[in-house]
BAKOL-796752 format. One record per residue (C-alpha): residue number from 0; residue in one letter; x negated, y, z. Coordinates in pm, whole numbers, plus 50000, padded with zeros to 5 digits. Each point is the difference from the previous one (the first is absolute). Example, Ala and Ser with C-alpha at 12.3 -4.5 7.8 and 13.67 -1.06 7.14 Angstrom:
<sites>
SITE  resi  resn     c1     c2     c3
SITE     0     a  48770  49550  50780
SITE     1     s  49863  50344  49934
</sites>
This chain:
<sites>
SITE  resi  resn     c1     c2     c3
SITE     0     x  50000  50000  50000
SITE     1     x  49691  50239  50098
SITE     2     x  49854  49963  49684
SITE     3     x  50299  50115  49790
SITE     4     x  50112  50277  50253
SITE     5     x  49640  50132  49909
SITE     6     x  49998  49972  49662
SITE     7     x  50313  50158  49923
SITE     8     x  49900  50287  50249
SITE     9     x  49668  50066  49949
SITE    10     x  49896  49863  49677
SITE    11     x  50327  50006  49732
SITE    12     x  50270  50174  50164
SITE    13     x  49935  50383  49880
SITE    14     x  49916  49887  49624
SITE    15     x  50286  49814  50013
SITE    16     x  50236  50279  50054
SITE    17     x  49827  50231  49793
SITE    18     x  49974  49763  49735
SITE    19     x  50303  49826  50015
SITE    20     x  50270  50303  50139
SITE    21     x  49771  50290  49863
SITE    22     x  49986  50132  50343
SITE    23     x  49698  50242  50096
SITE    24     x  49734  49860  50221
SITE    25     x  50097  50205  50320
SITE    26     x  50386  49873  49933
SITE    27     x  49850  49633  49963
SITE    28     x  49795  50022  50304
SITE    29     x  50272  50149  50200
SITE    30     x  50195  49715  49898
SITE    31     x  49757  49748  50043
SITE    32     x  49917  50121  50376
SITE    33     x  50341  49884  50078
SITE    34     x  49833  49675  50043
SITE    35     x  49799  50108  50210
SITE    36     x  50227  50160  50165
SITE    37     x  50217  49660  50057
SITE    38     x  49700  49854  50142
SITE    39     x  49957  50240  50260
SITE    40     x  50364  49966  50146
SITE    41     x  50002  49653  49901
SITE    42     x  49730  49872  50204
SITE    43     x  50080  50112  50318
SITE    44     x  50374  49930  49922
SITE    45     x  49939  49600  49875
SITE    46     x  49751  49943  50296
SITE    47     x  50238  50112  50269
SITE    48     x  50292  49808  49852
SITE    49     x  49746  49653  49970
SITE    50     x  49883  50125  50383
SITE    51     x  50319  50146  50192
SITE    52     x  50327  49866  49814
SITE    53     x  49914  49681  49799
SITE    54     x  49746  49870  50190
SITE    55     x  49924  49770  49677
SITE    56     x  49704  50064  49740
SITE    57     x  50141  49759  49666
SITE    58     x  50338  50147  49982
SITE    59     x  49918  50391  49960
SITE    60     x  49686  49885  49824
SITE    61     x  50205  49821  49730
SITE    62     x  50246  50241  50002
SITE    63     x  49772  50314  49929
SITE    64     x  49829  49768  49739
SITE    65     x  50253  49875  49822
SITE    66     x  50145  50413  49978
SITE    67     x  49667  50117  49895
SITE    68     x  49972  49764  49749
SITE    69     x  50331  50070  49852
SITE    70     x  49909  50335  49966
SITE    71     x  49737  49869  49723
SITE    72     x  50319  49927  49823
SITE    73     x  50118  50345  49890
SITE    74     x  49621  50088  49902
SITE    75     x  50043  49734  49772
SITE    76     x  50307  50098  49798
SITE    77     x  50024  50042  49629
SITE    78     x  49981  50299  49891
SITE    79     x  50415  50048  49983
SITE    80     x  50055  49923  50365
SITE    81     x  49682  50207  50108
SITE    82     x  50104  50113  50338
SITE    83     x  50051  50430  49973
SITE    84     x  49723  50207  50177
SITE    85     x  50227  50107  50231
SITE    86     x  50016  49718  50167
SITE    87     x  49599  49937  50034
SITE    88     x  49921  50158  50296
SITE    89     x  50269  49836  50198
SITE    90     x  49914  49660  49818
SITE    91     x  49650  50064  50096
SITE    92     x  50084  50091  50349
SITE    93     x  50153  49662  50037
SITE    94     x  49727  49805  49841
SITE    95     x  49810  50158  50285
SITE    96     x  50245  49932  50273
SITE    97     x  50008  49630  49900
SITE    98     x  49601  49991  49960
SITE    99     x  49959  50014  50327
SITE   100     x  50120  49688  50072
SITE   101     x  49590  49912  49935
SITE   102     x  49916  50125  50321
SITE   103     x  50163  49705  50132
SITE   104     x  49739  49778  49858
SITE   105     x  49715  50079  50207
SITE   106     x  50241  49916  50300
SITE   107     x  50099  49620  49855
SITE   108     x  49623  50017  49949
SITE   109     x  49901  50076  50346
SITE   110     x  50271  49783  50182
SITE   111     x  49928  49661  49832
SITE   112     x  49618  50017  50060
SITE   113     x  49776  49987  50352
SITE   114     x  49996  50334  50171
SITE   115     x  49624  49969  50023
SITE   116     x  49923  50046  49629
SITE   117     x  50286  50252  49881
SITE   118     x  49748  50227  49836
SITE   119     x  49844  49714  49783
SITE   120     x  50377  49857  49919
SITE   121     x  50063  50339  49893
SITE   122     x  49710  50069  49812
SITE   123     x  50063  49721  49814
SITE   124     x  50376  50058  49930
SITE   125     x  49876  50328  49838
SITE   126     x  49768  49885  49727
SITE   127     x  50285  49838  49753
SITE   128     x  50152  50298  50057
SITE   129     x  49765  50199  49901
SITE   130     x  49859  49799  49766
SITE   131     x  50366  49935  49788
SITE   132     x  50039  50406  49997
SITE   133     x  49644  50058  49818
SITE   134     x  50152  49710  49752
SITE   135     x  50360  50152  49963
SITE   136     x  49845  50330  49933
SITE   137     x  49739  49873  49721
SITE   138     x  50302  49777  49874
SITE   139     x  50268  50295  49978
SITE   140     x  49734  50202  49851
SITE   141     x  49880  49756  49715
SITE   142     x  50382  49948  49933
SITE   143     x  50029  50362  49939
SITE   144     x  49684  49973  49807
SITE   145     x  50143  49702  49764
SITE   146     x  50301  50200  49925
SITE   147     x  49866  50335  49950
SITE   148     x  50103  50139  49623
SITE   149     x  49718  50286  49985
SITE   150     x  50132  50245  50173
SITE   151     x  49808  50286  50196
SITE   152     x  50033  50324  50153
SITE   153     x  49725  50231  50127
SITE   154     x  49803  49623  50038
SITE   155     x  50284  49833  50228
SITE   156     x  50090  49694  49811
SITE   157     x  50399  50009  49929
SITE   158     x  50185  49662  50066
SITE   159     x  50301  49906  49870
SITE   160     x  50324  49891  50222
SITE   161     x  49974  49647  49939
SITE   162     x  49629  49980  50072
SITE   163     x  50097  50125  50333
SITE   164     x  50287  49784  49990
SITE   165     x  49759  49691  49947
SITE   166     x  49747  50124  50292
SITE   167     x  50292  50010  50243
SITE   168     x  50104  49668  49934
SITE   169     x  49697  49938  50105
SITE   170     x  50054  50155  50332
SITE   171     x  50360  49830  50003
SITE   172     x  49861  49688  49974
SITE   173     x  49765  50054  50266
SITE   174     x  50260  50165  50283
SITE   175     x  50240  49668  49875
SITE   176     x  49676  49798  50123
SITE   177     x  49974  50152  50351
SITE   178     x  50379  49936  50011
SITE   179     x  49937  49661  49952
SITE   180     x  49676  50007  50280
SITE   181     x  50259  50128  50276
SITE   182     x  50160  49634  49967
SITE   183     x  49654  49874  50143
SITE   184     x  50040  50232  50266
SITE   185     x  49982  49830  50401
SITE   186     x  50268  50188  50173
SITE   187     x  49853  50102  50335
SITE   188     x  50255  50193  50171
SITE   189     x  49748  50278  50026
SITE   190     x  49751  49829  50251
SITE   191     x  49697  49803  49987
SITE   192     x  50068  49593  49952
SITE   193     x  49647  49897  49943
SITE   194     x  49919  49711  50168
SITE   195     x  49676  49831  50070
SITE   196     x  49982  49725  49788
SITE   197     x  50013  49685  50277
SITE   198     x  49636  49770  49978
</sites>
């Protein structure tokens, strides 16, 4: 989920909407930062629900998941049921919203492993994630690259819709996949349930 998040709102986002919608870069920034935006009330929001009403991990996790993912769904559109740029920044603001459900990772991550070693167990949770959004963002990017028609302006290369539409896909694909991960997911109840293995 990270690694789509950040490519839509730091790498493709803004050429997407000036590209696409023919909006100016400030009016495609401010548009994109409405992810951003959902992030910062979402995370605080999604943790306290997991913490203080739920008291589950899996369920919220899936939920926010499966939402986010959906999302993908009206970036995908043909052209004739493109969503109307109106309807962006609140789009985008609930892309972020639902993102946040990834916070709830690192807690499944913590709970399920030995106190002792959290920092290790984390580290290592970290490195496919990091690792798959350096591959989504060279994958998006050579998709834009194989469907490029020429086009420049002042340098900027100029995609067309349906390269983006191909790239996000992509990142469809990808938030379907974490979807699929939260199935995995050991419901802890929020609380440790390590156990020493018995010898």
């Amino acid at each position: 989920m990270y690694a789509t998040l950040t490519t839509l709102l730091g790498l493709w986002g803004v050429p997407y909407l000036t590209q696409v919608y023919g909006l100016g870069r400030v009016a495609a920034a401010n548009t994109t930062a409405w992810l951003a935006a959902g992030i910062v009330v979402g995370a605080p929001l999604v943790g306290w629900l997991s913490d203080r009403r739920l008291a589950l991990r899996k369920l919220p996790l899936g939920v926010c998941t499966g939402l986010y993912a959906a999302c993908w769904l009206v970036l995908v559109a043909p052209s004739d049921l493109r969503a109307p740029v109106t309807l962006l920044g609140p789009l985008f603001l609930f892309m972020g919203l639902t993102a946040s459900g990834l916070i709830l990772v690192w807690s499944c991550v913590r709970e399920v492993n030995n106190p002792a070693h959290v920092g290790a167990v984390i580290g290592i949770c970290n490195a496919p994630i990091f690792l798959a959004l350096a591959l989504l963002q060279w994958l998006t990017g050579a998709i834009l690259d194989a469907k490029w028609a020429g086009l420049a302006a002042g340098g900027v290369r100029i995609y067309p819709e349906a390269g983006y539409r191909a790239a996000f896909v992509v990142c469809l694909a990808v938030a379907a996949g974490s979807l699929v991960s939260t199935l995995f997911v050991t419901e802890t109840r929020c609380r440790n349930i390590w156990k020493r293995a018995a010898h």
